[in-house]
SELO-975275 format. One record per residue (C-alpha): x, y, z. Coordinates in steps of 0.5 Angstrom, whole numbers, padded with zeros to 4 digits, always signed. Example, Ala and Ser with C-alpha at 12.3 -4.5 7.8 and 13.67 -1.06 7.14 Angstrom:
SELO-975275
+0025-0009+0016/+0027-0002+0014/
//
This chain:
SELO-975275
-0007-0077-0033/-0012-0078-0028/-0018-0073-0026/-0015-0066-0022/-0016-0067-0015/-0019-0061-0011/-0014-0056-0008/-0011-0057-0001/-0012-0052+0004/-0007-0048+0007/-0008-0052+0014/-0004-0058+0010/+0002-0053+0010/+0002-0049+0017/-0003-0055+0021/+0001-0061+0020/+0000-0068+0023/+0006-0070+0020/+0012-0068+0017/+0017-0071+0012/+0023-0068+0010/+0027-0070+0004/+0034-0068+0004/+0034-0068+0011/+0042-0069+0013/+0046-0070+0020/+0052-0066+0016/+0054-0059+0020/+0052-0054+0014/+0046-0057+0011/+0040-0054+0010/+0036-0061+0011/+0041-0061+0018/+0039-0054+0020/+0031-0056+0018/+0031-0062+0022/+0035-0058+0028/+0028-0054+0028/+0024-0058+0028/+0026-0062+0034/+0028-0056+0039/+0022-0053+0038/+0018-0059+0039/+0014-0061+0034/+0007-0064+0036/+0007-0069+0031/+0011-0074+0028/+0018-0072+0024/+0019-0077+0019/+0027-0076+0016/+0028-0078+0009/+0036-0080+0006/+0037-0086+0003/+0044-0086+0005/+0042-0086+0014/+0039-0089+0018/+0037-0085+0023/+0038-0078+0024/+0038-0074+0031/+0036-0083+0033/+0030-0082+0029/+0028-0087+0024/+0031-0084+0017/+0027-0087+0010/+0030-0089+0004/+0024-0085+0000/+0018-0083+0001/+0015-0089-0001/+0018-0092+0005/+0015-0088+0010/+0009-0093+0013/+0004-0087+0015/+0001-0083+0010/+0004-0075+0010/+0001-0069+0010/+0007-0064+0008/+0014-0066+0006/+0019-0061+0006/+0024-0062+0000/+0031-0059+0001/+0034-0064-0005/+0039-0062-0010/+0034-0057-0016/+0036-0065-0021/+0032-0069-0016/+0026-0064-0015/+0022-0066-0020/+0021-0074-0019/+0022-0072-0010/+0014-0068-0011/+0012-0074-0017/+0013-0079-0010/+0009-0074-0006/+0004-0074-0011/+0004-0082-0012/+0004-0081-0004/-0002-0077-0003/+0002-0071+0001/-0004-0065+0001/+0002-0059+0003/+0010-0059+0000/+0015-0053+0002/+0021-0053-0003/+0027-0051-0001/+0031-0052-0007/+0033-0046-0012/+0035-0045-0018/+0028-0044-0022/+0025-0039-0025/+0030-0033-0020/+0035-0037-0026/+0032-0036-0033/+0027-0038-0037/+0031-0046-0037/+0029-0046-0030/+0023-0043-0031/+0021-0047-0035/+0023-0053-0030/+0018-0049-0025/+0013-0049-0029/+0013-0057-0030/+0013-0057-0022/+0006-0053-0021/+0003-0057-0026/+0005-0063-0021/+0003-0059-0016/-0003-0057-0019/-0006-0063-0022/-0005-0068-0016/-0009-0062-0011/-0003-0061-0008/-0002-0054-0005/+0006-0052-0004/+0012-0046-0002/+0017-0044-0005/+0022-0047-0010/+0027-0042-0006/+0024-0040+0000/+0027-0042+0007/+0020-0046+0010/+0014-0044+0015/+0013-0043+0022/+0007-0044+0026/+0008-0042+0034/+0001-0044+0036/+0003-0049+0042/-0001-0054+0040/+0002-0055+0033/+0009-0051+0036/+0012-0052+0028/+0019-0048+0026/+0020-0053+0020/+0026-0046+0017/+0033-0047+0017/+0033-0039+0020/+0033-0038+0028/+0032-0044+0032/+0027-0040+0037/+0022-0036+0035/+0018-0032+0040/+0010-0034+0040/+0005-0028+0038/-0001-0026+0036/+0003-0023+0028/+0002-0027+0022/+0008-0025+0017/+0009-0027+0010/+0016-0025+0006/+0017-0026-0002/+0025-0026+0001/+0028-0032+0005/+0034-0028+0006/+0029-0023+0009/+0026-0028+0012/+0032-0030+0017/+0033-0022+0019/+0026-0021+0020/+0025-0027+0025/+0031-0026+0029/+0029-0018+0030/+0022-0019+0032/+0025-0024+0038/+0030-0018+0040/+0024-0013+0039/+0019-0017+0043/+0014-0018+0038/+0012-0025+0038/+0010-0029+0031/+0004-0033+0029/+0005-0036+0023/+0010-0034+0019/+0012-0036+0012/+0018-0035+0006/+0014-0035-0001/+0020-0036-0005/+0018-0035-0011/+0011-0037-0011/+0010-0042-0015/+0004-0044-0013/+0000-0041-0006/-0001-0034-0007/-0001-0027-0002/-0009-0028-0003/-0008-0034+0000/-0005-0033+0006/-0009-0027+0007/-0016-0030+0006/-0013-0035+0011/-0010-0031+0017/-0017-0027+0017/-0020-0034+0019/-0015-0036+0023/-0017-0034+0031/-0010-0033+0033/-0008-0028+0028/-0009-0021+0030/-0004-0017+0027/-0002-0019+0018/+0005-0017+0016/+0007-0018+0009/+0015-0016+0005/+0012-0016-0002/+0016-0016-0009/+0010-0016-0013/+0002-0019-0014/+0001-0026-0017/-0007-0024-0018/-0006-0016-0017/-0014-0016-0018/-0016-0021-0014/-0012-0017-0008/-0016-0011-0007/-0022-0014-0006/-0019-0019-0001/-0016-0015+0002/-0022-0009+0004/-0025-0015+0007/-0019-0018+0012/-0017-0011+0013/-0024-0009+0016/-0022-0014+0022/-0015-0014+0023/-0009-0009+0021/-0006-0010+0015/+0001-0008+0014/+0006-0008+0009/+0013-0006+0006/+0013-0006-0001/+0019-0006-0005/+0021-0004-0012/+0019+0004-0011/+0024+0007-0015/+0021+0011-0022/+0026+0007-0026/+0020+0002-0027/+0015+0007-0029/+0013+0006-0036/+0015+0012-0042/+0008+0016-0043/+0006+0021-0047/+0001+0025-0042/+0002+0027-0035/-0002+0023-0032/+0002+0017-0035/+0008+0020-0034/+0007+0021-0027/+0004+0015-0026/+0009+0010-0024/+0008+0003-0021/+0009+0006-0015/+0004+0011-0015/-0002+0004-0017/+0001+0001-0011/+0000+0007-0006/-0007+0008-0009/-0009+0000-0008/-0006+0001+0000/-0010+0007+0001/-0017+0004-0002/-0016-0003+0001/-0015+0000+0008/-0007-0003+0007/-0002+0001+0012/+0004+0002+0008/+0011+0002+0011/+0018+0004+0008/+0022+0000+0012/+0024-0006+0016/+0024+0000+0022/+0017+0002+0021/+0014-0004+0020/+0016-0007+0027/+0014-0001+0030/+0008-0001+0026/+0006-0009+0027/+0007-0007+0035/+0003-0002+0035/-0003-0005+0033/-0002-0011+0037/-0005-0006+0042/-0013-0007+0041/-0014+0000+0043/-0014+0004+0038/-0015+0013+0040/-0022+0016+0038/-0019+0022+0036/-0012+0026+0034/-0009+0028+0041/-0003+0026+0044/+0000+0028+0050/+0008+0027+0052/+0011+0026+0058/+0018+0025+0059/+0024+0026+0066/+0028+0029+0060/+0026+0035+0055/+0030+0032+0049/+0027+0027+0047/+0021+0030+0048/+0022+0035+0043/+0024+0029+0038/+0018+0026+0040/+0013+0033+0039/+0017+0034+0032/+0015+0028+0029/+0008+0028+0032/+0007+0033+0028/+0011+0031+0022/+0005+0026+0022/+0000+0030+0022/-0001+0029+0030/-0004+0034+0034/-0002+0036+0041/-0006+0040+0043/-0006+0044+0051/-0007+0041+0057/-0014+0043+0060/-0014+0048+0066/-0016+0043+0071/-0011+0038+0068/-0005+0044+0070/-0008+0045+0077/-0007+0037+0078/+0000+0037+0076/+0002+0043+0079/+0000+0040+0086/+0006+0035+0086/+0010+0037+0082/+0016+0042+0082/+0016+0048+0080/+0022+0047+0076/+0017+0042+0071/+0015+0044+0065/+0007+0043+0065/+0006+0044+0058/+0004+0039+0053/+0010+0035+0053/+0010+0035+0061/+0017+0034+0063/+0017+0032+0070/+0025+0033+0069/+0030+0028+0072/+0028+0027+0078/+0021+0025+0078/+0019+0019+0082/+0015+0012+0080/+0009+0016+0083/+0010+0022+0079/+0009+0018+0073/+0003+0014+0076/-0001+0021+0078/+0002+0024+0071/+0000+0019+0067/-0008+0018+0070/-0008+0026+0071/-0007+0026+0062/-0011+0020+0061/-0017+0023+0064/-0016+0030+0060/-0020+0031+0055/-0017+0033+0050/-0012+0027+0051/-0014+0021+0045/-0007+0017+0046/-0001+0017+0052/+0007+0018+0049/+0011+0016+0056/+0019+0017+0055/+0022+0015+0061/+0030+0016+0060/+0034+0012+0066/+0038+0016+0071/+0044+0012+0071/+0045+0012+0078/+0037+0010+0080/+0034+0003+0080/+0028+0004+0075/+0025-0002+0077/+0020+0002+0081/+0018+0007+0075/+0018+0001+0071/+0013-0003+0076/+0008+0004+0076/+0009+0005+0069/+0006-0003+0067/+0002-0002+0072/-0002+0004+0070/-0002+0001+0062/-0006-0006+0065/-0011-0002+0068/-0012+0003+0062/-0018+0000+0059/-0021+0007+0054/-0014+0010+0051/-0009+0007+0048/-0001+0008+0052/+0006+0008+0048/+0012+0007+0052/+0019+0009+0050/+0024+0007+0055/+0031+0009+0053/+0038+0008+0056/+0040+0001+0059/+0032+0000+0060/+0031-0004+0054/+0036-0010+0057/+0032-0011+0063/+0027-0016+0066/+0021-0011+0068/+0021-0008+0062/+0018-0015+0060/+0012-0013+0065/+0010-0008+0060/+0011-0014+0054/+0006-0017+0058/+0001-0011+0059/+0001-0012+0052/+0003-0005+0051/+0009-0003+0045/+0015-0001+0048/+0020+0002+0044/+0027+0005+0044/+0027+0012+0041/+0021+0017+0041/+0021+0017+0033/+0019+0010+0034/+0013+0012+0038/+0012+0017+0034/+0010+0013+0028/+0008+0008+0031/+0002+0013+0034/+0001+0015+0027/-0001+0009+0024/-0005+0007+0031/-0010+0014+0028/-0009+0012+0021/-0013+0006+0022/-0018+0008+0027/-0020+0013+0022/-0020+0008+0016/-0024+0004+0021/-0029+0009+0022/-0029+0011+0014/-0036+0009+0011/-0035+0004+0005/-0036+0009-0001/-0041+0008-0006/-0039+0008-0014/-0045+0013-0017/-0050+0012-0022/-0050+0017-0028/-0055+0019-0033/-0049+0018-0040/-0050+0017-0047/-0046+0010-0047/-0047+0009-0054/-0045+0015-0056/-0038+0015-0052/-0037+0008-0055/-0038+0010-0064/-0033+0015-0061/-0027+0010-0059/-0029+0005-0065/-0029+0010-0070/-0022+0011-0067/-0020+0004-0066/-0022+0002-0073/-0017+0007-0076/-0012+0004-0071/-0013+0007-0066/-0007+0012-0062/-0010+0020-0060/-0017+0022-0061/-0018+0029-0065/-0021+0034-0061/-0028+0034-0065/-0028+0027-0062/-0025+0029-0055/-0030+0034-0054/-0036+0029-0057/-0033+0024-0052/-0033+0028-0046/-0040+0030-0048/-0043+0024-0048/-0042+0022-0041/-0043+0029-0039/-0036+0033-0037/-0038+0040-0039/-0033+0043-0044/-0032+0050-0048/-0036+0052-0054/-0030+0049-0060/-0032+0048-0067/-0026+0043-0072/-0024+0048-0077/-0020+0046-0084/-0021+0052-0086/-0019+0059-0085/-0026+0063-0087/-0029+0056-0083/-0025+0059-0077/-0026+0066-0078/-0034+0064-0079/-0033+0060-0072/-0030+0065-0068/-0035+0069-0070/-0040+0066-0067/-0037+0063-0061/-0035+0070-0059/-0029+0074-0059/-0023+0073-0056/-0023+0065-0058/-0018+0061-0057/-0014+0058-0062/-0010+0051-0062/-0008+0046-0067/-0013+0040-0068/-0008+0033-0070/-0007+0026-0067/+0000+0026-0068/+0001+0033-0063/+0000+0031-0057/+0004+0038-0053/+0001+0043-0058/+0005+0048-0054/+0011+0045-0056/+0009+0045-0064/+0007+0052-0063/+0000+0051-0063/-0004+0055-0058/-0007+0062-0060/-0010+0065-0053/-0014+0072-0053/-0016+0072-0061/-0019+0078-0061/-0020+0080-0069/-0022+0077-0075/-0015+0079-0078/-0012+0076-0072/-0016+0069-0073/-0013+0069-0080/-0006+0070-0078/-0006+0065-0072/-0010+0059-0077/-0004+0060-0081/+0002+0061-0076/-0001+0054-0072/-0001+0049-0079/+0006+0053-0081/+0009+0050-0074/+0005+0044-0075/+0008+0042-0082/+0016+0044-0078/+0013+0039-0072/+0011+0035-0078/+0014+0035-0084/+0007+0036-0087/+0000+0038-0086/-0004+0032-0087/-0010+0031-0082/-0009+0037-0079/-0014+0042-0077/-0015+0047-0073/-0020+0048-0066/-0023+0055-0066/-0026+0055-0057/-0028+0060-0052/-0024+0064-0049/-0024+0063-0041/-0021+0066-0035/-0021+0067-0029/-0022+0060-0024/-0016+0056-0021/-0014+0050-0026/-0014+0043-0025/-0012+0037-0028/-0016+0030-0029/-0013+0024-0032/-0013+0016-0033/-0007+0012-0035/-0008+0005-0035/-0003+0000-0030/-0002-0006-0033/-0003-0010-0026/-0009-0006-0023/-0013-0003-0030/-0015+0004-0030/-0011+0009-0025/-0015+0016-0024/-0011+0023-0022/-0012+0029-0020/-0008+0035-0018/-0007+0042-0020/-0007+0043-0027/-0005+0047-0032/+0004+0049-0031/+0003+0047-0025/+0002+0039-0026/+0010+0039-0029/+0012+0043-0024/+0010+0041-0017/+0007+0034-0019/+0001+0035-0012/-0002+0029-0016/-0006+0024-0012/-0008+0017-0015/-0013+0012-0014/-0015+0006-0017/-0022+0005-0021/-0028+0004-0020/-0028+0011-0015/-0032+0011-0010/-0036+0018-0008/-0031+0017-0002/-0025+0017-0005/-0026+0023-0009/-0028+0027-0004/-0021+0025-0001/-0017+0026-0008/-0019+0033-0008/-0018+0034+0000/-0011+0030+0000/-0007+0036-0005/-0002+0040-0002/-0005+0045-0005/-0012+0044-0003/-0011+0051-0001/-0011+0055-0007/-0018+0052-0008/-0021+0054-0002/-0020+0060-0002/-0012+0063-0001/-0011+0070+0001/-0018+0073-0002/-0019+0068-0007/-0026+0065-0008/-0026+0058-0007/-0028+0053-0013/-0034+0049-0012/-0030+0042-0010/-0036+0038-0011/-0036+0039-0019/-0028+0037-0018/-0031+0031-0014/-0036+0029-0019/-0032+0030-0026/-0028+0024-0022/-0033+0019-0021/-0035+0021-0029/-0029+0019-0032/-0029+0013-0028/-0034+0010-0031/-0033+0013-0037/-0027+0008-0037/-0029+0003-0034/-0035+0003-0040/-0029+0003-0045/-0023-0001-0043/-0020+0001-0051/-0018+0008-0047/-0011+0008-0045/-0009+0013-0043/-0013+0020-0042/-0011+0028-0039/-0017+0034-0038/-0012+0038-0037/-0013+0044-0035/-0020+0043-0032/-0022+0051-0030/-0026+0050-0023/-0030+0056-0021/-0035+0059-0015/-0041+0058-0020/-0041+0051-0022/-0045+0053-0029/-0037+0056-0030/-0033+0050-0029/-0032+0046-0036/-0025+0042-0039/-0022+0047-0043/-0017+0042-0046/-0017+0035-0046/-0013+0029-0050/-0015+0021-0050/-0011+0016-0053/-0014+0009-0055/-0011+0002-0055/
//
């Protein structure tokens, strides 16, 4: 075998001057029919080269015998053979010296391990000979850009030019994706079906649509990551320039691992992906709806400066379908200014409704709507425009439809979204509005989300970046603790090592003292202080609970006593002994609010951080939130700030609200602590008591468990 060749690029696939098709066909049915079928009727600005040994022209183009045949050199074949002769087809490639391959054909890795082995054998072809290839089992690409004009699929014929890039892992998908954004009006860029993925990946075309001057907008229908590291950071660099959009499927909480702590139980697949989406500046969406609806709406390049959405509407319903959602989403629609009333109210009726929503009920006119829409875009308080217009059925709106798109192509600083509903959408001025680049959209709900997401991607754009912080920690200390662990096997740590642990990279916890004895817990007891509290210290219990193993509010030697032994006869029951157990003799503290900080490591994207409201409550009402390691003082800040329940811990009917930047700083200690010690698996602080007083708030329980 000769020296690898260097990678191709992605232009081999997406900017070909020439295209070979292996398989191609002229019987009706055919995936090789259908594909050649696309490439001439969306005429290829380049030369289409049909491979069949058993025709001699298809379509009256020349059709070869084999690749070898094809006088010219070849840039991208497109395999469309039976799975038997996939092999020997991307050798002759190869052999030929074709830079980009798109393999239609399945029955590979989607079909066991014979056929993925098979694959395996395809991409160490691919890989060796500098090749770079789609598929096995995909349905092809397209490239709409005029001076390329390449739908080399065997989906839809027609494919409406845009400014979206799309990559779906699903061909079937594929098909319904591309039908629909042509009847939504959303015009594609580039387009590819990865198949199984055997060798580009969604890092790939990322990194390459960010470069590429034609795509403004990214969608992606994603299964899973090939290199789930390598995405994050590609993707904080590309969504800083364009919208990042991206349906993932797989949420159900059947894929979450089985896991002893809370944060392991809580922290399904899913929850790493919301995580990564969130930190990289990724919009997620959780339908084919949203995701068009979401993909128009960032097509506009306008994004709000600000949260205030006015609605004006020719009907009320929809109106209120409109402000539901709104603010749903955490959309704010705030009063009209004074002056902004007294402009509407000196031409409109006095029927209408000058309140936001405006309703200038069923009988405004097209210069109604012109003056309403210029009279709310100058208000203030105003950051983005919802326009509902509902067809009377016996009006013409052609003329509404005129001012409305004439409105949205002079409005230079405020976004506008137009919802037309009725029969408006089969009509040919709506187009007008296409062509103002304004995202049109049939339902008020639509426009609603749509408008979201446009404030959810300003706000991320304006976010700083973050900035991991450096802590003063006594490393060394922290790693004895997790190789003495490890020597013995490894699993849950005993307290006594818990409490070293967390001290060492300086999470403050309560006065405890590890007792084997009962005059060793009395002694500790009194020199902590009564009340203690009194809890079984054993690496094989992890809910101490649940083995009846926690004594609160310990007031007296005799009850210390009686506690040591009610806490070892309930671990023998748990256990059917007693060996290696002892127990943790701790302060007493109350008052404050409990909170819970825990770390479970996602097998794809490494350490997963959790915060949430502690104690009961983290079983009961799960207000967790996620985000992945390292975390930045930013995303600290925002995990404490995205609870539900943020307002237990601000200050609720009287209570003192809790110093949240401790909260925010014990966050970014136990990031650093596991990156420092990857052997940690899995780790709760729970309940960690937050107070006003900063010197008050400590963790008062804790388990860590390493692999």
């Amino acid at each position: 075998m000769g020296e690898k060749k260097p990678k191709a690029t992605l232009d081999a696939i997406f900017r070909p001057t020439n295209i070979a098709v292996v398989g191609a066909s002229k019987k009706p049915g055919k995936i090789g029919t259908e594909i050649i079928r696309n490439l001439f009727d969306y005429e290829f600005n380049g030369t289409i080269f049909p491979v069949n040994e058993k025709s001699h022209f298809i379509r009256s183009t020349k059709c070869y015998a084999s690749l070898a045949a094809i006088p010219d050199p070849v840039d991208m074949a497109i395999i469309s053979v039976p799975r038997g002769g996939v092999r020997a087809v991307v050798e002759e490639c190869r052999d030929k010296g074709v830079k980009g391959l798109v393999i239609i054909t399945a029955g590979f890795r989607e079909t066991g391990s014979k056929g993925a082995l098979a694959e395996a054998e395809l991409a160490e072809i691919v890989n060796d000979a500098g090749m770079i290839a789609v598929g096995p089992n995909c349905m092809g690409v397209i490239n709409t850009d005029p001076r390329i004009k390449m739908n080399a699929t065997f989906g839809p014929r027609y494919v409406l030019p845009g400014t979206v890039s799309f990559l779906s892992q699903s061909g079937a998908l594929g098909v319904v994706i591309i039908e629909q954004a042509t009847e939504l009006g959303l015009g594609l860029r580039q387009f590819v079906s990865q198949g199984n993925r055997m060798d580009a990946s969604a890092d790939q075309f990322l990194d390459y649509w960010h470069k590429d001057p034609g795509t403004e907008v990214i969608l992606m229908y994603i299964e899973s990551f090939g290199d789930p590291r390598e995405f994050p950071r590609i993707a904080r660099r590309v969504a800083r320039d364009k919208p990042i959009v991206v349906l993932k499927s797989g949420r159900s909480t059947a894929g979450a691992r089985a896991a002893s702590s809370h944060t392991g139980a809580l922290a399904g697949a899913d929850a790493a992906y919301d995580a990564l989406f969130k930190q990289c500046g990724v919009m997620r969406v959780y339908s084919i709806e949203e995701l068009f609806d979401v993909g128009k709406a960032l097509t506009l390049k306008r994004l709000p400066k600000g949260n205030g959405v006015a609605v004006l509407t020719n009907a009320g319903g929809p109106a209120i379908m409109a402000a539901d959602t709104l603010s749903a989403l955490g959309l704010n629609i705030p009063p009209l200014a004074g002056s902004t009333r007294e402009t509407l109210s000196s031409f409109l009726p006095a029927e209408a409704a000058l309140n936001n929503p405006v309703d200038m009920i069923a009988s405004a006119t097209p210069e109604s709507y012109g003056r309403c829409m210029r009279a709310l875009l100058a208000d203030p308080g105003v950051d983005i425009l919802m326009t509902i217009f509902v067809a009377p059925p016996t009006t013409d709106p052609s003329a509404t439809l005129q001012v409305i798109a004439d409105v949205c192509s002079h409005e230079q600083s405020k976004p506008i979204v137009v919802c037309l509903m009725g029969r408006i959408e089969q009509l040919s001025q709506a187009q007008n509005l296409q062509k103002a680049n304004v995202p049109v959209f049939v339902y008020p709900e639509s426009a609603a989300r749509a408008m979201a997401a446009m404030v959810q991607r300003a706000r991320w754009l304006d976010k700083p970046h973050g900035t991991v912080r450096e802590f003063t920690v006594d490393a060394p200390a922290g790693r004895a603790v997790v190789d003495t662990a490890k020597a013995r096997g490894g699993g849950y740590l005993r307290d006594d090592e818990v409490w070293q642990l967390l001290t060492a990279y300086g999470i403050p916890t309560t006065q405890a003292v590890r007792c084997t004895t009962e005059d060793e817990a009395v002694a500790a007891a009194n020199r902590i202080g009564l009340p203690v509290v009194m809890k079984i210290s054993s690496p094989r219990i992890v809910h101490k609970t649940d083995a009846g193993g926690v004594f609160l509010n310990v007031r007296s030697e005799l009850e210390v006593r009686g506690a040591y032994h009610r806490i070892l006869q309930g671990a023998a029951k748990a256990l059917g002994d007693t060996e290696g157990c002892g127990v943790t003799v701790q302060q007493m503290v109350s008052g404050g609010q409990e909170t819970i900080i825990g770390m479970s490591l996602d097998p794809n994207f490494g350490p997963l951080i959790l915060f949430g409201l502690g104690g009961v409550y983290v079983e009961v009402l799960k207000d967790v939130v996620f985000r992945l390691h390292p975390v930045t003082d930013i995303d600290a800040a925002e995990m404490v700030r995205e609870l539900r329940s943020l307002p237990l811990l601000t200050g609720f009917r009287g209570s003192e609200p809790v110093d949240l930047t401790f909260l925010q700083e014990i966050l970014q200690r136990v990031s650093r602590m596991v990156g420092d010690l990857p052997e940690i698996t899995e780790m709760d602080l729970n309940p960690v008591r937050a107070f006003a007083d900063r010197s008050l708030c400590r963790v008062l329980d804790a388990r860590v468990k390493v692999g």
